[in-house]
C-alpha positions, 0 to 999 in steps of 0.5 A: 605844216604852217603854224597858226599865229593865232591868239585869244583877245585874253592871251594878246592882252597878257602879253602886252600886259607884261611888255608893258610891265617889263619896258616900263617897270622893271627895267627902270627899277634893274637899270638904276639898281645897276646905275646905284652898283656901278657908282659902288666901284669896282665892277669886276666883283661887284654880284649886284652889278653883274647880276643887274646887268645880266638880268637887263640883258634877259629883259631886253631879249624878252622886249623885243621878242613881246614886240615883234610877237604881237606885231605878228599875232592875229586876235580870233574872238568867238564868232556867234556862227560857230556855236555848237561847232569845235573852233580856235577858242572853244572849250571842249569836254571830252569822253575818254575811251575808260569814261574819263571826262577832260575839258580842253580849251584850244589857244595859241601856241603863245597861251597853252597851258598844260596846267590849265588844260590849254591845248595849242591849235597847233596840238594833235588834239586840237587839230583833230577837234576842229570843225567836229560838234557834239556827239562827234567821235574822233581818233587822235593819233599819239606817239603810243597809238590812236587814242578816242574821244567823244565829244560831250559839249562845246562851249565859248565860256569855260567849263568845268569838268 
């Protein structure tokens, strides 16, 4: 199965937000703490030194992965025609087989959240919900079994539990 390169307008904007950060912020600020640490002298047991050069590599990584990710990303913004229906974006509540509520939103595998309930497109979940509305039944299938859930309410604006 291919995986979606898909991501919310929110999502896209975080992380150009933090290659920005890093390219024009950051590395300055670590490239002269290493440039200050080198004119110390001796470099081979110089921590700062070693440890600026270390942290420019980190950030240089992170640069180039930010950039080419965001070549390769498609931005999907809510479409006015997928109201009441479950799609990349969607906030959905959900009913649990004990009564439980839970609300999910599905996004990019670049912006899932576990702490904020973001689920990836690419999640059994979310696959499972796409297309379904409300009032809709649906199996998702776990490494513990099926799980079932119904879907309460679907929204393209956060909702709450």
């Amino acid at each position: 199965m291919q995986k979606a390169n898909y991501i919310t307008r929110e999502g896209y904007l975080a992380l150009d937000r933090e290659l920005k950060y890093l390219w024009k912020e950051e590395r300055p600020k670590v490239t002269q703490a290493v440039s200050d640490a080198a004119a110390l002298g001796d470099r081979s047991e110089n921590a700062e030194y070693i440890y600026g050069k270390r942290r420019l590599r980190e950030i240089d990584r992170r640069v180039r992965f930010l950039a080419k990710r965001l070549e390769s990303l498609t931005i999907i913004d809510p479409d006015p025609r997928q109201e009441g229906k479950v799609f990349f974006g969607a906030w959905i509540k959900l009913e649990d087989e004990n009564g439980n509520l839970h609300v999910y939103r599905i996004v990019g595998a670049d912006e899932f959240n576990p702490k904020k309930n973001w689920i990836s497109i690419n999640s059994p979940v979310a696959r499972a919900l796409i297309g379904h509305k409300v009032d809709d039944e649906i199996t998702v299938i776990t490494p513990n079994g099926k799980t079932f859930y119904y879907i309460v309410e679907i929204s393209y604006t956060k909702l709450e539990v």
